[in-house]
C-alpha positions as CSV (number, residue, x, y, z in Angstrom):
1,X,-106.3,74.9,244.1
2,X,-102.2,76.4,243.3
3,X,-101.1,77.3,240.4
4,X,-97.7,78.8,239.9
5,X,-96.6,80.9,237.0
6,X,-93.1,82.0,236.9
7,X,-93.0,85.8,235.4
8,X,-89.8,87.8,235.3
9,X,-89.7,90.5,237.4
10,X,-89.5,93.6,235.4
11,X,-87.4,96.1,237.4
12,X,-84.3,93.6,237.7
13,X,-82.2,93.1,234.4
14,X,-80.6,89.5,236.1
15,X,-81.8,86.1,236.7
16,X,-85.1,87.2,239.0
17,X,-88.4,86.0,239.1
18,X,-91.9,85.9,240.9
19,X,-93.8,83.0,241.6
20,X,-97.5,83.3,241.6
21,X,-99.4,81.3,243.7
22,X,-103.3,81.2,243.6
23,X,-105.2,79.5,247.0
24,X,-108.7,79.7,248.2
25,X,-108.9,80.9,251.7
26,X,-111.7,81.5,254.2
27,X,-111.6,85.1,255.8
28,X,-113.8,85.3,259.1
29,X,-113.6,87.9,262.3
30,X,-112.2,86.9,265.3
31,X,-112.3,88.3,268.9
32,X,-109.0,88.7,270.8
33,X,-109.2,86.5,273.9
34,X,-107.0,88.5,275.7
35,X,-108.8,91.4,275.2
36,X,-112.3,89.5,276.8
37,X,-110.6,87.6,279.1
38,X,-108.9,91.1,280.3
39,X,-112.3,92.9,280.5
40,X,-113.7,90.2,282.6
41,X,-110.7,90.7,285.1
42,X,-111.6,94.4,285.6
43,X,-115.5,93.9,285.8
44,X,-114.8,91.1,288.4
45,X,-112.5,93.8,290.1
46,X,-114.9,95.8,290.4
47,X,-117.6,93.7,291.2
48,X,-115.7,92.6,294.2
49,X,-115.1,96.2,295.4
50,X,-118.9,96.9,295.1
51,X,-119.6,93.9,296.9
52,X,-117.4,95.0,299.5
53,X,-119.2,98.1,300.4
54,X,-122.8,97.5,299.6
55,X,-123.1,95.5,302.9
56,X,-122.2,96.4,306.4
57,X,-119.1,95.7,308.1
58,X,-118.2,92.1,309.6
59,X,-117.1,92.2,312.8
60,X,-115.0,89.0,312.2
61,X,-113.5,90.1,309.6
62,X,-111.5,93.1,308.0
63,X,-112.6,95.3,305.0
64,X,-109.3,94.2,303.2
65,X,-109.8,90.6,303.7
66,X,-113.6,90.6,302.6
67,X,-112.1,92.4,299.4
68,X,-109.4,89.8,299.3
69,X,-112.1,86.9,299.4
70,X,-114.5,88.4,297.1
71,X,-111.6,89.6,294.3
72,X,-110.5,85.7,294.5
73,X,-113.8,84.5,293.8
74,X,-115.1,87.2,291.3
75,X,-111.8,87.9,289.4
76,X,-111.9,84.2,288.6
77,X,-115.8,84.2,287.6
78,X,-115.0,87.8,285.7
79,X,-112.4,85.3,283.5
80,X,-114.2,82.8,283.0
81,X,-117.4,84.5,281.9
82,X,-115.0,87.1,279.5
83,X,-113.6,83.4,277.6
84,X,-116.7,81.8,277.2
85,X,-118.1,85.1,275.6
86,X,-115.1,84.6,273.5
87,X,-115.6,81.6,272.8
88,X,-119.7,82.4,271.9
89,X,-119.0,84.9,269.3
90,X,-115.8,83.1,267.9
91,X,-118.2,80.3,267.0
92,X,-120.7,82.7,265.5
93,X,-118.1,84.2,263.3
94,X,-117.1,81.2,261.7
95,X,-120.5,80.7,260.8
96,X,-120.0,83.7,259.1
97,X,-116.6,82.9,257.1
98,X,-117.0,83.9,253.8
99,X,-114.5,82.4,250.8
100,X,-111.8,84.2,248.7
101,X,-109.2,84.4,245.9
102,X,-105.6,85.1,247.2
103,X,-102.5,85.4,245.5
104,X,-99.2,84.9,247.1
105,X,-96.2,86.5,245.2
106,X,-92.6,85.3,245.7
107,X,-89.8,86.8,244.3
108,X,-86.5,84.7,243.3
109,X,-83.7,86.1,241.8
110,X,-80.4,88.7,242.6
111,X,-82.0,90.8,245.4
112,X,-82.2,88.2,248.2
């Protein structure tokens, strides 16, 4: 639904206009992935360092490579679980979208 309804523009004295333009749009909120995504990176990081101390040493292997092995596993898991609660409440919120009336205003004229 546009309509357009050329009005002159008041404060210039020369050949300018604005163009009115009515549309229906949906509004919704939407989580930033990189934000989730992020958040899951640092709990998996520290996940992994808990991990690394809560059980005794391995005599096979170092405490920097146990750290190395579980950051691989749960900085990956951390990701994944952070974009698929993204994803979650990005679904819910476009259950949520709600309609409006916008107007888009272009000016024509001298100034540009």
């Amino acid at each position: 639904m546009s309509s357009t309804e050329p009005t002159p523009d008041a404060t210039a004295g020369h050949e300018a206009e604005e163009v009115v333009e009515h549309e229906q749009v949906r509004v919704r909120r939407a989580p930033k992935y990189g934000v989730f995504i992020g958040l899951g990176a640092f709990l998996g990081f520290v996940a992994a360092f808990v991990l690394t101390f809560a059980f005794p040493e391995n005599e096979e292997f170092t405490v920097g490579q146990v750290f190395g092995f579980l950051l691989l596993v749960c900085l990956v898991a951390g990701i994944a679980l952070g974009g698929a609660a993204a994803s979650i409440i990005d679904a819910v919120s476009s259950k949520r979208a709600r309609s409006v009336d916008a107007e888009r205003i272009e000016r024509h004229g001298e100034g540009e």
